[in-house]
Structure formats: C-alpha cells, structure tokens
N, C-alpha and C positions, 0 to 999 in steps of 0.2 A: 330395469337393465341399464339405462343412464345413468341412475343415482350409483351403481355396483363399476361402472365406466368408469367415473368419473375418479370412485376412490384408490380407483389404480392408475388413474391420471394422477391423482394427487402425491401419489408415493414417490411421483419423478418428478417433483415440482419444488421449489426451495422462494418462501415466501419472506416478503416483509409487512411491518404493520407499521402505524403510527400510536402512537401513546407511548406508557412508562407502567402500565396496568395492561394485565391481559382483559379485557372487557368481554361481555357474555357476549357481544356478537361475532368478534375473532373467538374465539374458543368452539363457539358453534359451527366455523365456516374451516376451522381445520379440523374437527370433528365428521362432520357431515361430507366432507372431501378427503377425508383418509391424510392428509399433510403431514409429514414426521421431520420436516426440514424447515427452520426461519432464519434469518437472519436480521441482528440485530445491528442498528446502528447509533449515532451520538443520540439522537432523539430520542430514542429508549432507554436513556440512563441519567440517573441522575447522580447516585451513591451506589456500596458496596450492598446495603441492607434492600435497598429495593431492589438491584437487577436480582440479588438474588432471589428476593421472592416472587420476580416475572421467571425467571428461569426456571424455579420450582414449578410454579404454573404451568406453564407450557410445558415439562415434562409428563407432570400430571393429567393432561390434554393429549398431549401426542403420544406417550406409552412408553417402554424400556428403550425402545431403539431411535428413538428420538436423536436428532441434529441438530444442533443448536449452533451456531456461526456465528463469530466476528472477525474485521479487519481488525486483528492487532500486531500489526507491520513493525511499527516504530516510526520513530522521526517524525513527519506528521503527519501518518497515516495511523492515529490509533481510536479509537471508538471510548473506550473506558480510561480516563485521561487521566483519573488519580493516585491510579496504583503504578509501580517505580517505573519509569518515561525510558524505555528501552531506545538506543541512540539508532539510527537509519542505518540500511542496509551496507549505505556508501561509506558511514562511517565506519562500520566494522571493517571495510575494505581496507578505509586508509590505517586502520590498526594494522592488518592485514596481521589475526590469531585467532585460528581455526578452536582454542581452547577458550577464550574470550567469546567467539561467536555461539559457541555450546552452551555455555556459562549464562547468555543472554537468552537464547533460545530456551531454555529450561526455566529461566526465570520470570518470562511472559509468558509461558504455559503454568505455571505456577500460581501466576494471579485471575489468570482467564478462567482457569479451573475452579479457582474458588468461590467464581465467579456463578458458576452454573454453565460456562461452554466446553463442547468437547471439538468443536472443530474451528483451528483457527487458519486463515484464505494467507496465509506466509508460509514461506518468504520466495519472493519476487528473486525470477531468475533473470528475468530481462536483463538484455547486455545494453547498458545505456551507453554507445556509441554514438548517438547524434545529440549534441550538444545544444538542440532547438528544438530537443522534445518538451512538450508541454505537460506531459501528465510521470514519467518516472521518476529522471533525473535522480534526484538522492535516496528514490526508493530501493534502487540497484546497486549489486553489490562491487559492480567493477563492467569495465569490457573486456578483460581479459576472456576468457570461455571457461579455461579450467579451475583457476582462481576461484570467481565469483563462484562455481559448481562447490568445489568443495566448502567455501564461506558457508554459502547456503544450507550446505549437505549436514554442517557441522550445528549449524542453528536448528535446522529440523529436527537432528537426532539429541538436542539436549530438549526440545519441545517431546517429543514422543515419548522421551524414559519418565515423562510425570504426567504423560495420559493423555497429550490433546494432540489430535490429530491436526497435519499438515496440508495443504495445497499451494501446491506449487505454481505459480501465475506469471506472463499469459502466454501462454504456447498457443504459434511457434517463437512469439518473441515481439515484447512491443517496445523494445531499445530504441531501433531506427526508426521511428517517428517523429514527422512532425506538428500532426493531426490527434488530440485529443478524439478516441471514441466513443466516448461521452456526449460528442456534440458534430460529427460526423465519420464517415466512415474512410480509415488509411490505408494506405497501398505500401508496402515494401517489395518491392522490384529488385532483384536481384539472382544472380545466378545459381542453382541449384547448391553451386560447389561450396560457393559463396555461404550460401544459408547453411550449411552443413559444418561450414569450419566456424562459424562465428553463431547466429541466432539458435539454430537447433541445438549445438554441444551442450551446453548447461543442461539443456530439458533432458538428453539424450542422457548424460551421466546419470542424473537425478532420477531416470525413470525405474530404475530397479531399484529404489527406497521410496519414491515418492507416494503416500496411501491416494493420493487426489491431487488432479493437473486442471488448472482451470484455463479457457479456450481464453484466444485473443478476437475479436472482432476485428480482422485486418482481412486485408485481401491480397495472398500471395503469387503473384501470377504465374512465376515458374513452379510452382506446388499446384496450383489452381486457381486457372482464370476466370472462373464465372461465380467462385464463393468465396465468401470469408473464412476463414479458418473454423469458427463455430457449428457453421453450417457446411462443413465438407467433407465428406466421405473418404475422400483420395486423402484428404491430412489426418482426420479421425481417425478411420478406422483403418487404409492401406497402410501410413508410416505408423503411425502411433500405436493402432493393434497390433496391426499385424507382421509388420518391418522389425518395429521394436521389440513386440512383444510383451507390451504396456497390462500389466495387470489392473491397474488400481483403476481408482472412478476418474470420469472425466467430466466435469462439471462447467459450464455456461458461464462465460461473465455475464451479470446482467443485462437480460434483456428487452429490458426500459431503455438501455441508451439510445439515444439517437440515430447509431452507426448502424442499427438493427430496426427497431422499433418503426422508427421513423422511413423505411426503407422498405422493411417485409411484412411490415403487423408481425403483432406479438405471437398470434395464436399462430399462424403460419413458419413463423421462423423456428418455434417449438420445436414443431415438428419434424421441420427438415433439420433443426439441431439433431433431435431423438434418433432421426432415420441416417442420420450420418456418423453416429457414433456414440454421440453423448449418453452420460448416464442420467443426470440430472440437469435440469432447466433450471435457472437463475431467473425466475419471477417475478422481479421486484415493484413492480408498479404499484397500480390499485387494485384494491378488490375488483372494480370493472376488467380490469386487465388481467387479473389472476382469474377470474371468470372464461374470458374468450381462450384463455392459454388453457384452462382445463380442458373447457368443451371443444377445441382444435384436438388436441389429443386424446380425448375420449374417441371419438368419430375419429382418429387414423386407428383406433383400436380397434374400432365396430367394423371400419372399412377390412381391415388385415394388414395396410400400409403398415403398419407397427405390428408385426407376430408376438403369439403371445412368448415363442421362443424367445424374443428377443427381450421383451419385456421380462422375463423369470429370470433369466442373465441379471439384467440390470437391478432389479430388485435382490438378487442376492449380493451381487457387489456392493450396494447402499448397507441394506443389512449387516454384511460382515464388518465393514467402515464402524459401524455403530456398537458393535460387539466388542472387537477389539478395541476402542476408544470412547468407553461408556460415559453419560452423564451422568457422574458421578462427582460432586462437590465435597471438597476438600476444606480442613479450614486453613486459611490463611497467617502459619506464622513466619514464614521468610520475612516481611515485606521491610525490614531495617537492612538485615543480610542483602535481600535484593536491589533496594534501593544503592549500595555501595558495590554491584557488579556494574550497575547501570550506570554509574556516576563514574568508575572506572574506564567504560567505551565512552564516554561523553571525553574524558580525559584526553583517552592518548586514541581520540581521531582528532583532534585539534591537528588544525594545517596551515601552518606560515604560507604564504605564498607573497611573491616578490614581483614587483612591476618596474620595470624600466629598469634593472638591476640594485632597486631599493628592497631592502628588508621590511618588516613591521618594526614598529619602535614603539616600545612603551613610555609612555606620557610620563611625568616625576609624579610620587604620590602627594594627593593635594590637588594635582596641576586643574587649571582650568579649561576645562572640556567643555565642545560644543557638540552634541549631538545633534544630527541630521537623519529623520523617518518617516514610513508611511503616517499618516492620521489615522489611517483605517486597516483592520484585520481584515483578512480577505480569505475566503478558504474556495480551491478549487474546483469543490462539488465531491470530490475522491478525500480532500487532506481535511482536518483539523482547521480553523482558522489561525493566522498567524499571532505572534506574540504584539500586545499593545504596545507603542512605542514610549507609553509614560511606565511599563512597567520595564522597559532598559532599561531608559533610564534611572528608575528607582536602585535596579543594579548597580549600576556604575556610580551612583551617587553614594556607594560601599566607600570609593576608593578616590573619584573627586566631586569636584565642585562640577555641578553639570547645568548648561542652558541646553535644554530641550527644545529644537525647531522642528516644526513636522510638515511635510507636503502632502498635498491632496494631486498631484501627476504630476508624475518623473518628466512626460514628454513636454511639460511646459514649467516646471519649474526653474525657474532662475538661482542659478549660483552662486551670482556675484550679488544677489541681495544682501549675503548673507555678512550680519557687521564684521568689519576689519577689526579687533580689536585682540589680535594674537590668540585667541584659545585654538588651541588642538583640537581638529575637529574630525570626528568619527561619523560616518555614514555606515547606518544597521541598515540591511536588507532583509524586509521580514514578511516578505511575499514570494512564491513561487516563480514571478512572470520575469523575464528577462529585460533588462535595459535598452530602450529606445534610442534612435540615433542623435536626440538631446543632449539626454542623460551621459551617454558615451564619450561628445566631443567634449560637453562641458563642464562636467562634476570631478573636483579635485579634492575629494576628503585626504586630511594626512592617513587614514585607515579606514579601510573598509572591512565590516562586521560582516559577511555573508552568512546570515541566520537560518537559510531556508538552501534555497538552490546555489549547490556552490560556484556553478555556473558563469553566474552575477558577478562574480571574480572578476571574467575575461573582459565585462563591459567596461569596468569603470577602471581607469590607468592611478591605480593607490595601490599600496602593498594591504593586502588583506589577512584576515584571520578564518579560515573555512570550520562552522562546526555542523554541516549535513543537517540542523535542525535548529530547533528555539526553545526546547523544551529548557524549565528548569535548570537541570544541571547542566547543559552548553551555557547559559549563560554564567553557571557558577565557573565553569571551565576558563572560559573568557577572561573572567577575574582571580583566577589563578596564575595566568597569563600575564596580565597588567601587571598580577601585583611581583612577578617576578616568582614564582611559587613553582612553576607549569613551564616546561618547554613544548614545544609544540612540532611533536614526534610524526602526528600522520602523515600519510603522502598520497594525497588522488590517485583513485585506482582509474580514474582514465583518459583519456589524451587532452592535450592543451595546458597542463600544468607542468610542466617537463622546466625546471629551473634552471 
C-alpha cells in the first residue's frame, strides 16, 4: 500500500539529480516512485549530444507523458549555454517588439526542443519595480503591467507554436523585492488595490494562455498574513482558481530554497503547497529530501488530507500539460537563422544612458583603453556565472589597445590607484550585485559597461552602455557601438532612467 502511495506521490513531484548520465540508481528511484517530471540544470549538461542522450533516457524511464524542464530565460538565466544566447527579458523590453519577442520566444523553444525538453519555466512576469531587488532585475520584462504582459505573452506564443510549453513565474509577483528567496523568506506589503493594478495584472492577462504559473515564495499580507503565496489557499486556489478562473497547472518554485525549506521542512510544506492549490511540487533537493517529500504526501493520501478527488484533478491537469506539449525531439537546423534573431535583440536593446547630462562617447579607434573589472565570475545560485573580465577584454582588444585592471571588492577598491597616464578608461560590470557606498562616491570610469544588472548604471556617476546581459553577442553589440556601426536605440522599460 506505501509503495502504490507513494507512486502517486511521485506523479505530483518534479525532481532534480546530479550527474550528466542518468545512472541505474536515479532510474530506479523514478521508477519505483512513479516521477514523470525532472528538472535539469547547468550541471547536467555538457553538449548537444549528451543532454540528448540524458533526455532520451529519462523519457525512456518515465514513459510518453514525461516532463522534462529547463530554465531557458535568457540573459543570464540559461541552463544550456551553447545554443544562440537569447538576450533577457528587459532587453526585449527596451526593444520594446512584441514581433521581436515572438521571434525570440520560438527560437529557444527551438533549441530546447531539440534538446529533448518540452517544458520550459519562462518567461518571467514579475514587474521589476524595485530597483534593489536582488534576484530579477534584467530578468523582467518592464514595470509597466501591460507592456511587460503582452512582451511576455508574445514570447510564450512564439515558444508554444514549436511545442514547448511555457510557465509563467513567480505569482503573485517577485518584482518588489528586496529579499532573495533562495536565502530567506520576503514580504511585499501592500494594498490590495495596489497589488491588483501593478504585481497581479501581468499574471492576470497571461492567465488565460498561460499552460503553467509557477508560485512565488513571498508572503502577502493583504492577500494572506500567515502564508507565502506557495502555501496558500486564499491566493491558490480563491484568486487564482477560482476569481480568475485559472485552468492550467500551478506549479511550486523550489522547495529546497531557504524561504521554505528552511522554515516548514520540505515534506510538510508539500503538502500544505498540494492542499492549497498546487498541482505539482518542485522537489529539488536530495534524494533524502525527495524521500520525506514523498513520504509527507503519501501519508496526507493515506490520511484523506489530499482526496483522491483532488488528486485525479491534478493528475489530469499534468497529463494533458504533457499531451499537448510531447517529448518529442526535433532536429536542430535553425541554429545560424537563430543565432541572427538573437543577435538582432542583443542589438537594438542596446541603451545609452547619460550621467550628469554627459552622453557615452566613443574612444578613436586605436585609442588606448583602460579596462576596469571583477577578477572573478560570480553566479547567483538562480543565473549563469558572469563573463571573465580577460574575455572583455579579448573583445575590446577587436577595436583597441587595451590594459586590463581587475579588482577583487568594489567596497575597498581604490580608484585613484589607477595610473594617470590618459587612457580612456571603461569600467565592465559583470556581476549581478549592486554598487556599495565606495564604489559610488568614488569610481569615475569615462564609460561604464553595464553587462549584467543594468541597475549598476544608477551607482556609478559615468555615462553608461546597458546591454541586460554578457552573453556573446552583447558584447558583439558593444563593439558595434565603439566601432560606430550601432546606435544604441533601447530605452529601460523602468524607472530611474528617464533622460
């Protein structure tokens, strides 16, 4: 009777593994658990040839209606890093072309596909409104409400028309944050009215296309003061069922984070996710962890706290998710096509931005350039690590003569070390984290690169260049730019850039 439990635990459970090989003992353990849902991350991949023969794998193990999951966002949240570097949410913004964002949308579905995934966790609705959020920022497609809905709406539906289903992330909205919940749990306090015209709209448009809405770990107090949004019945299933009217799955951010984990135990917060609405759990931990998260919802099975009503609901929801969006691998011949959509939003979200009422200026080609960067790539736990500051440099060394400086911290790095000797000096920001009150009073690049958070702008008083990312082609962008090639057409889609 436990082992029979358990495999209909497993059906609402969406797991991760570690390796690049599905090995006999994960094969067993989603076997013997009934699991039809994983999710993959940079760790499980190395090339085109092996994920797809883990993907094959695991279809082969989990059966027709298998789920296969990756974050492929864009900018620098991508998992499979070699196929064409679709530009961040925000840069589609500051393109701000709803036929651009389609064009993108269909063409990392495209490569995810061929991939072996059918379900990919974009695009991110969240209104990035607070400019000291630590984990969206350029993942967002705007703060406007409507704007960034349709950006989004137009991305999802160029993903959907080549087979990979969507999820839409994090409702009710992790915009106004300035709390990582990765690493503890945030609070967005605000008025019903409030939440209604700003956080909720996006999700609210998007809900009658969206096939999957994945929860935020936040805690709403004028929604509900005693839960996070994952675990809450009154946001789950009153607004979002039943207000809205919400068809599709609603699926767990992981509940390994902190915000959760760390808070409720895993196996318990399951449950009160499952009993509040959710379709599926985001299991990411360990097998010990995917262990107590089974056997917590096994036992609300046995108990009745989970009806099996509620459970046939949910399992047909998952299932039809998988019907209409099969694992089905495609072969891959866009990817030169694609790579020149891609390279296209890297383009024209290029954003001048002006400090003290100075422009950007491009150096003379030749000139002698001082580059100023991290030493070290850094990745936030959610993005990609950042770009190495010897491979700007390699860039720029296209167009001039470049002396490479790199610091090990902004909050004690000195400025004035840096030799007097006239080179034009450019400061890359190639980290997510914002500028300390150091960095702020005392760093005077003639340009500032903002390669990651364009945020990083507001710190440093230089006229900057924003490209939402660091992928490849923003830096090709950059050098289209220098070399005179490139106007630099986008415009922030959200406050604090207003020239």
């Amino acid at each position: 009777m436990q082992n029979k439990l358990r495999k209909i635990a497993g059906q609402l459970i969406m797991i991760r593994f570690p390796g690049t090989v599905l090995d006999a003992a994960t094969a067993q353990f989603l076997k013997e658990n009934g699991i039809r849902a994983v999710c993959l991350f940079r760790g499980n991949m190395t090339d085109s040839d092996q994920l797809a023969r883990l993907t094959a794998d695991l279809r082969a193990v989990m059966g027709e209606e298998a789920l296969i999951a990756i974050d492929q966002e864009g900018g620098a949240v991508v998992r499979s890093t070699w196929v064409p570097a679709p530009p961040a949410a925000m840069g589609l913004g500051a393109a701000d072309d709803t036929d651009l964002a389609w064009r993108t949308g269909a063409a990392v579905a495209r490569a995810v596909k061929s991939l072996g995934f059918n379900w990919n966790f974009a695009p991110v609705l969240d209104l990035n409104n607070n400019p000291h959020n630590p984990v969206i920022a350029e993942r967002s497609f705007g703060a406007e409400p409507r704007r960034a809905a349709e950006l989004a709406m137009a991305w999802m539906a160029g993903s959907h028309a080549q087979g990979v289903a969507c999820c839409v992330k994090h409702f009710p909205g992790h915009g106004d944050t300035n709390v990582d919940s990765h690493r503890d749990l945030p609070t967005v306090d605000k008025p019903v009215e409030e939440l209604n015209r700003l956080e909720l709209a996006p999700f609210r448009i998007a809900s009658a296309a969206a096939p999957a809405m994945m929860t935020a770990h936040i805690v709403y107090p004028t929604l509900d003061a005693d839960n996070p949004a994952t675990m809450s019945r009154r946001i789950l299933n009153d607004l979002l069922r039943d207000e809205w009217q919400y068809k599709g799955i609603i699926i767990t951010d992981g509940m390994d984070m902190h915000a959760i984990a760390g808070r409720y135990g895993v196996g318990n917060a399951a449950v009160r996710a499952l009993t509040a609405g959710a379709d599926m759990v985001m299991a990411l931990g360990t097998t010990e962890t995917q262990n107590e998260t089974l056997d917590a919802i096994a036992a609300a099975i046995a108990s009745g706290e989970l009806s099996q009503a509620d459970i046939d609901t949910r399992l047909a929801r998952l299932a039809s998710l998988a019907r209409a969006y099969p694992c089905q691998p495609r072969a891959y011949d866009e990817d030169a096509t694609d790579r020149e959509i891609m390279a296209e939003g890297w383009r024209r979200a290029l954003t001048a931005y002006s400090a003290g009422g100075s422009a950007p200026q491009r150096p003379a080609a030749g000139a002698k350039v001082r580059l100023v960067a991290r030493q070290d790539v850094v990745s936030d736990g959610v993005s990609e690590a950042g770009v190495p500051a010897a491979v700007v440099a390699e860039s720029l060394r296209k167009l001039y003569d470049v002396d490479l400086v790199t610091f090990a911290d902004a909050g004690t790095s000195d400025w004035n070390t840096l030799p007097q000797d006239g080179r034009y000096t450019m400061l890359a920001s190639t980290s997510r984290l914002r500028y300390g009150e150091h960095a702020r009073a005392t760093w005077r690049p003639d340009l500032h690169l903002a390669l990651w958070n364009p945020y990083q702008a507001l710190d440093i008083q230089a006229p900057a260049l924003l490209t939402y990312g660091f992928a490849r082609p923003a830096l090709d962008a950059v050098n289209a730019w220098l070399s005179g090639e490139l106007q630099a057409t986008g415009n922030a889609p959200v406050p604090g850039f207003e020239q």
